[in-house]
Legacy VTK file of the C-alpha trace (Angstrom):
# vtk DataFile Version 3.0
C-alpha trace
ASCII
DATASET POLYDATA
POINTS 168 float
65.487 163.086 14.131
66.814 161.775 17.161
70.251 161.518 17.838
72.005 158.054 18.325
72.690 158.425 22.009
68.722 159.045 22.312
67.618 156.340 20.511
70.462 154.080 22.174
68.674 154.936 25.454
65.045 154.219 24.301
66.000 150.801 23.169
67.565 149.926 26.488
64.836 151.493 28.174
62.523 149.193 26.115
64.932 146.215 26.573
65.071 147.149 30.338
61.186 147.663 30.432
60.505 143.891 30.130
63.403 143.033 32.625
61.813 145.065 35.023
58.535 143.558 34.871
59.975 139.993 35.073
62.056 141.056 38.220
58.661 142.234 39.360
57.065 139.358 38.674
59.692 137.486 40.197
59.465 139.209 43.271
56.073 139.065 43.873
56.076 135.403 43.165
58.820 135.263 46.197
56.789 137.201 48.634
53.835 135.199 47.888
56.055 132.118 48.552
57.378 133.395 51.724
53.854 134.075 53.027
52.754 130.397 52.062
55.939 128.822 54.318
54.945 131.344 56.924
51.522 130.335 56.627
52.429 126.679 56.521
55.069 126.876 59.495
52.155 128.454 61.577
49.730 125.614 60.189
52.179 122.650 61.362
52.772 124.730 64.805
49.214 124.586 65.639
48.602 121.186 64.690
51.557 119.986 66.826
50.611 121.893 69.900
47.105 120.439 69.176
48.675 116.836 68.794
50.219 118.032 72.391
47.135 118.435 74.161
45.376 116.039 73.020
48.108 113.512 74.079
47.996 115.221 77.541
44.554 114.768 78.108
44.546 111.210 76.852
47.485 109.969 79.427
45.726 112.731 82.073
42.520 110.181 81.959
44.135 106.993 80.574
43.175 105.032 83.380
39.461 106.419 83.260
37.873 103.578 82.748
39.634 100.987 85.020
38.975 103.568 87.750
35.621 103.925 87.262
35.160 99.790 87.067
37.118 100.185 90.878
34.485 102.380 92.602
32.108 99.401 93.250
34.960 97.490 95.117
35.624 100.713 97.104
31.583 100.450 97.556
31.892 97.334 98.439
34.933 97.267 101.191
33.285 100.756 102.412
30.110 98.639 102.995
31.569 95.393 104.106
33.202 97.207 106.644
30.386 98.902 107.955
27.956 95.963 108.063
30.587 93.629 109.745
30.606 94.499 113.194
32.080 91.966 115.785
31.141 89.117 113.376
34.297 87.795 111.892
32.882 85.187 109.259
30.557 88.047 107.783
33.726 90.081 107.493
35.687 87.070 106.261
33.135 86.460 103.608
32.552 90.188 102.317
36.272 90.289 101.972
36.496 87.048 99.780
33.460 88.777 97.392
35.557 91.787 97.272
38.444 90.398 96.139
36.289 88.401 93.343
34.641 91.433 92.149
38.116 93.244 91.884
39.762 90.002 90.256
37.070 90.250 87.959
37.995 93.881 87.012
41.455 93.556 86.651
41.026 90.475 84.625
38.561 92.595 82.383
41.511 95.313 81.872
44.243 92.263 80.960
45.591 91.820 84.459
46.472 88.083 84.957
47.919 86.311 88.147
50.953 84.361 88.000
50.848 81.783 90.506
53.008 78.816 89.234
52.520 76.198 91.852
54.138 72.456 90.346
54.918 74.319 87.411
58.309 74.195 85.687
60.136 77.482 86.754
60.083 80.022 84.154
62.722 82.772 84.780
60.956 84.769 82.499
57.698 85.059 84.630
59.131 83.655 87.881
62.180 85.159 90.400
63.703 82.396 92.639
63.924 83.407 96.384
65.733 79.654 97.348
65.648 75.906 96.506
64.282 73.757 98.523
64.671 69.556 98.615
61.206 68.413 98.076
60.320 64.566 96.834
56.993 65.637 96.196
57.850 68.031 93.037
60.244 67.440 90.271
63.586 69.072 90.417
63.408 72.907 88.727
59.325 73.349 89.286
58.242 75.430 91.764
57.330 74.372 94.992
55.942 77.151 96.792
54.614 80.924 96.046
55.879 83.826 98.449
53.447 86.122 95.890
52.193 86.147 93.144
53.534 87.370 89.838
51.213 89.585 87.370
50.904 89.891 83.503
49.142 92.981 81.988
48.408 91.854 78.681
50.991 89.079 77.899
53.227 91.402 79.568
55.274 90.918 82.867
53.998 93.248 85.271
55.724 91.958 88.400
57.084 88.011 88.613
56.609 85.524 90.777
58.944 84.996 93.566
59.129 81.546 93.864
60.915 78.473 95.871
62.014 75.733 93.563
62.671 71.947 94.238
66.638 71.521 93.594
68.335 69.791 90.861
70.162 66.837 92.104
LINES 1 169
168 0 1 2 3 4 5 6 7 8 9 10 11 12 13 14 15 16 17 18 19 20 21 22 23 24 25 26 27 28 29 30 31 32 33 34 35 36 37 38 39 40 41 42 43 44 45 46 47 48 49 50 51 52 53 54 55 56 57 58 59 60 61 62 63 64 65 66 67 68 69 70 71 72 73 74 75 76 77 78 79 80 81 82 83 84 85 86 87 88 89 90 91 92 93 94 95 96 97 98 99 100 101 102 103 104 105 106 107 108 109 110 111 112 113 114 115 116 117 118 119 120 121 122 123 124 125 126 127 128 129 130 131 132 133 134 135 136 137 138 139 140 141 142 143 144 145 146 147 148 149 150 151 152 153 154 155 156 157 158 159 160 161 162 163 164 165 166 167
């Protein structure tokens, strides 16, 4: 028969045995974790330096498509110019079609002139240079344009600077 010690030792070995495995278990079921985050971290890595270069490349050719609407005006002034010659009106009126066809662009992209001639001054569109007396124009409108203002899309590009008729 076996002693007590060696039966005391096979029943913690069999007690121990099971322990063991768990811890096993365990530690396999850690590792595999450890890969997953590592696998993840590498995942989200990728997609943000993706997410990176793709946002590159999209402000790289934002303006793509306006510029590519501009290279008939450039036609257009190129060709102007070279037809004109010594005639002035010719010039004169290739000019003025120019700057229609390139209005016409820019108004296409959202680009809107601000030119507030009689109009009550706004300070949010319009920058006052000086006030003039004027008896033609109610006091706080504008009376004259030194240049234009510009919205892109509802918002203020550049304002207006302006000469108002004085308040009494």
């Amino acid at each position: 028969m076996k002693d007590a010690a060696e039966q005391a030792a096979i029943d913690n070995e069999n007690e121990v045995s099971p322990l063991a495995a768990e811890f096993e278990a365990i530690q396999a079921e850690l590792a595999q974790l450890r890969e997953d985050t590592l696998r993840e971290r590498a995942d989200l890595q990728n997609q943000r330096k993706r997410l990176e270069r793709e946002r590159d490349m999209a402000r790289k050719f934002a303006n793509e498509r306006l510029l590519g609407d501009l290279l008939p005006v450039i036609d257009s002034l190129e060709a102007g110019l070279n037809a004109a010659g010594n005639d002035t009106s010719a010039l004169r009126e290739g000019i003025e079609l120019t700057l229609k066809q390139l209005l016409k662009v820019t108004g296409d992209n959202g680009l809107v002139a601000v030119d507030p001639v009689g109009e009550p001054f706004n300070p949010e569109h319009h920058q006052a240079m000086s006030t003039v007396e004027n008896a033609e124009h109610p006091p706080g409108h504008v009376v004259q344009v030194y240049q234009k203002g510009w919205l892109l899309n509802e918002r203020l590009l550049r304002p207006a600077l302006v000469v108002v008729a004085k308040h009494d």
